[in-house]
FINUZA-674688 format. One record per atom (N, C-alpha, C, O): residue number from 1; atom name; x, y, z. Coordinates in steps of 0.05 Angstrom, whole numbers, plus 32768, in hexadecimal, padded with zeros to 4 digits. Example, Ala and Ser with C-alpha at 12.3 -4.5 7.8 and 13.67 -1.06 7.14 Angstrom:
SITE   k  a    X    Y    Z
SITE   1  N 8108 7F8E 809C
SITE   1 CA 80F6 7FA6 809C
SITE   1  C 8108 7FBE 809C
SITE   1  O 811D 7FBE 80A9
SITE   2  N 8101 7FD3 808E
SITE   2 CA 8111 7FEB 808F
SITE   2  C 8102 8001 809D
SITE   2  O 810C 8017 80A1
***
This chain:
SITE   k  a    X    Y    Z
SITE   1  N 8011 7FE8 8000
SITE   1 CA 8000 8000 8000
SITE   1  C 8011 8019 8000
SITE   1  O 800F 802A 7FEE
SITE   2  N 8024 801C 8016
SITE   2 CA 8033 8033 8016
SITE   2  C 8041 8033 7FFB
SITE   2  O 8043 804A 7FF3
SITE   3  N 804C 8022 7FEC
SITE   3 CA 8056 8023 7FCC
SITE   3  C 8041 8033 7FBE
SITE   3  O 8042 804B 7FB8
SITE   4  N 8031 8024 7FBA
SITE   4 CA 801B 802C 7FAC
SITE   4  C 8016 8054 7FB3
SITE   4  O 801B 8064 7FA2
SITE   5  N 800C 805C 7FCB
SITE   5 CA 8014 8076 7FD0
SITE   5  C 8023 8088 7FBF
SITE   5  O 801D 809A 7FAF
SITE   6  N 8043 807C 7FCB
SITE   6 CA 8057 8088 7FC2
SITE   6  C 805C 8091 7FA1
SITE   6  O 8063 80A6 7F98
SITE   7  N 8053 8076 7F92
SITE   7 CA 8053 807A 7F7C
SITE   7  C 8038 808E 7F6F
SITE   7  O 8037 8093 7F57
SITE   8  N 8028 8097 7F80
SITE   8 CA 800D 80AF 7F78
SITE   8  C 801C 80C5 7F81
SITE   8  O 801C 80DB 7F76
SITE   9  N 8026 80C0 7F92
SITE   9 CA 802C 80E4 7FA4
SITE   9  C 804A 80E4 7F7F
SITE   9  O 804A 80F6 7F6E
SITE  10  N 8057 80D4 7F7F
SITE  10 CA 8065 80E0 7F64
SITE  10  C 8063 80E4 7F50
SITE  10  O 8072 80F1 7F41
SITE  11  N 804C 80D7 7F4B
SITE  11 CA 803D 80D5 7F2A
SITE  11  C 8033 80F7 7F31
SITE  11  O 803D 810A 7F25
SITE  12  N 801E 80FA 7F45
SITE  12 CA 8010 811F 7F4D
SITE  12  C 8029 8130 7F4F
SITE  12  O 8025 8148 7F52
SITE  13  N 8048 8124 7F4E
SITE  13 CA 8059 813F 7F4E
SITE  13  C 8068 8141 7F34
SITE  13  O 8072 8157 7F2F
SITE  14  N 806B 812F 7F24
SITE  14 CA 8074 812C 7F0C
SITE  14  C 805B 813B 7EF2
SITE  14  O 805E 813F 7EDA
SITE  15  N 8049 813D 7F01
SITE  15 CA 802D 8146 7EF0
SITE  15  C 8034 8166 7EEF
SITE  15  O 803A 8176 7EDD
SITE  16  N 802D 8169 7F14
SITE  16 CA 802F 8188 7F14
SITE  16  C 8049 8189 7F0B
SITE  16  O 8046 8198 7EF7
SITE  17  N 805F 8184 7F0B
SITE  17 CA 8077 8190 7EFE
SITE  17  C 807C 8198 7EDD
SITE  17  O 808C 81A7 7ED1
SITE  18  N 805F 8180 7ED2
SITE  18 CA 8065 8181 7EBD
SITE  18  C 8058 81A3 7EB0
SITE  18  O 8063 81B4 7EA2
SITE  19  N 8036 81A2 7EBE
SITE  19 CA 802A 81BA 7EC3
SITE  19  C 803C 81D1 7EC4
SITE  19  O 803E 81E0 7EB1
SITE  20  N 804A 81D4 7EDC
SITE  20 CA 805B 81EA 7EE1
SITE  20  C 8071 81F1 7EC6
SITE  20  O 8070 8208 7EBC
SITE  21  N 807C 81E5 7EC0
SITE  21 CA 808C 81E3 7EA7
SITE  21  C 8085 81F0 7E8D
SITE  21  O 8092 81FE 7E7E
SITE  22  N 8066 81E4 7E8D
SITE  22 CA 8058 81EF 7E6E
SITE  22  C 804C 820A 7E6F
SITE  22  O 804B 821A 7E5D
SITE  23  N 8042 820D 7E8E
SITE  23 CA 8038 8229 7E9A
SITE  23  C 804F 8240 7E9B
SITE  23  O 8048 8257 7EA0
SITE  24  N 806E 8238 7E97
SITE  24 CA 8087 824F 7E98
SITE  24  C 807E 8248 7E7B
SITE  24  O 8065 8247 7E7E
SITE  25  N 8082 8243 7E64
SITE  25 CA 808A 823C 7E52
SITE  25  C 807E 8251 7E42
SITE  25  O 8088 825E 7E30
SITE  26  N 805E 824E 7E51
SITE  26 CA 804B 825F 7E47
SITE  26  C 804D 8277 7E4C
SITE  26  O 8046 8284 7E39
SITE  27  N 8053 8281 7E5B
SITE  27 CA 8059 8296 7E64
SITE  27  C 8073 82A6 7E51
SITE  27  O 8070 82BB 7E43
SITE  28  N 808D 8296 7E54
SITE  28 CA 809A 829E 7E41
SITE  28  C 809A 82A0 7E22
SITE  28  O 80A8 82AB 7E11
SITE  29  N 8089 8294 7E21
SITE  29 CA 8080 829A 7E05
SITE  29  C 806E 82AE 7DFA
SITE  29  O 8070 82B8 7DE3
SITE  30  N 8058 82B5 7E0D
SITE  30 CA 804D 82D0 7E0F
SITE  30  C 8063 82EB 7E11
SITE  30  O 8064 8300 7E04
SITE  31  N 8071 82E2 7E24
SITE  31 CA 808C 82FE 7E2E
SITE  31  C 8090 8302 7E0A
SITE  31  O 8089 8316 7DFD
SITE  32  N 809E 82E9 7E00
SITE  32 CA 80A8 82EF 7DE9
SITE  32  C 809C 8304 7DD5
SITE  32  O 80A1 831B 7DCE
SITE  33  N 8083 82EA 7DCD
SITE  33 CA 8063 8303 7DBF
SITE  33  C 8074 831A 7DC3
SITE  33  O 8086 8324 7DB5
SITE  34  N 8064 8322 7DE4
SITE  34 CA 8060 833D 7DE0
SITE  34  C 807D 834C 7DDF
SITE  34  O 807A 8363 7DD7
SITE  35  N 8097 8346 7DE5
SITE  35 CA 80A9 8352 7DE1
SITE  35  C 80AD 8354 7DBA
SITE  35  O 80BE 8363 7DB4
SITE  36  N 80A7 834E 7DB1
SITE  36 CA 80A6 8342 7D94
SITE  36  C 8094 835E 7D86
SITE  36  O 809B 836F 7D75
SITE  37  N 807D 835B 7D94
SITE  37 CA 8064 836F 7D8D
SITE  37  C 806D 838D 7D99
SITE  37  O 8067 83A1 7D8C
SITE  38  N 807C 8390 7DB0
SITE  38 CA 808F 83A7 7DB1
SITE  38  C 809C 83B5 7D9B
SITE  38  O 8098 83CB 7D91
SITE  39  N 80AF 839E 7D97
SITE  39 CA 80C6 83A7 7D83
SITE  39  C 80BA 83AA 7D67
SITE  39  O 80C6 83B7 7D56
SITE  40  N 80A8 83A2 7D64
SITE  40 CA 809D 83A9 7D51
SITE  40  C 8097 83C5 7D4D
SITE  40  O 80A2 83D5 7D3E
SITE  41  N 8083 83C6 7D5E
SITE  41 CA 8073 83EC 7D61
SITE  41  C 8086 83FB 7D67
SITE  41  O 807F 8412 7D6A
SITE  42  N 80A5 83F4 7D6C
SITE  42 CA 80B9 8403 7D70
SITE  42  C 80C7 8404 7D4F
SITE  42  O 80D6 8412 7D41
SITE  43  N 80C3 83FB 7D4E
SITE  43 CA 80D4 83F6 7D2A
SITE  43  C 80B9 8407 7D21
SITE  43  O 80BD 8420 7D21
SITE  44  N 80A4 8400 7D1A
SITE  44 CA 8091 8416 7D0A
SITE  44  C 808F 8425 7D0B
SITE  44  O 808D 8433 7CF7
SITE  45  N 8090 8431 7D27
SITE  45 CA 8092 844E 7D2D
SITE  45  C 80AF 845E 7D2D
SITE  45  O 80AE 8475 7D34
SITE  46  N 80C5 8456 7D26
SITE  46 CA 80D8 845E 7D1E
SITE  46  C 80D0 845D 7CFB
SITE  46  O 80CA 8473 7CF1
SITE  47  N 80CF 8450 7CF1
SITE  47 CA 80C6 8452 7CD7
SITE  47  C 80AE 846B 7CCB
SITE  47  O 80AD 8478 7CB7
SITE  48  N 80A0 8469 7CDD
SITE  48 CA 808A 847D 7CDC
SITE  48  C 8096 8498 7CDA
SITE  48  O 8095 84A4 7CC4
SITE  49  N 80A2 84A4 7CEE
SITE  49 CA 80BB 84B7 7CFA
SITE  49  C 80CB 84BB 7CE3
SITE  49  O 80CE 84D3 7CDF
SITE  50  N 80D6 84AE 7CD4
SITE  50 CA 80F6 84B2 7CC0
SITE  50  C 80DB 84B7 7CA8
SITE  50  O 80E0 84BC 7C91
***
């Protein structure tokens, strides 16, 4: 029985880890977006300007 346990309490931390992982991932990939969508409206509007 206590096997059996042990092996759920690690399967529920290997899960959330996996969670946690894809949830940075996501995140940094948004950062990117919008740093992306920045540089952009920074380049047009220099263009606009000249």
């Amino acid at each position: 029985m206590a096997r059996k346990k042990a092996k759920a309490r690690s399967r529920k931390v290997s899960r959330a880890k996996r969670s946690f992982i894809d949830y940075n991932s996501l995140t940094f990939i948004l950062f990117l977006v919008f740093v992306l969508f920045v540089s952009v409206l920074l380049v047009a509007r220099m263009l606009a300007a000249n």
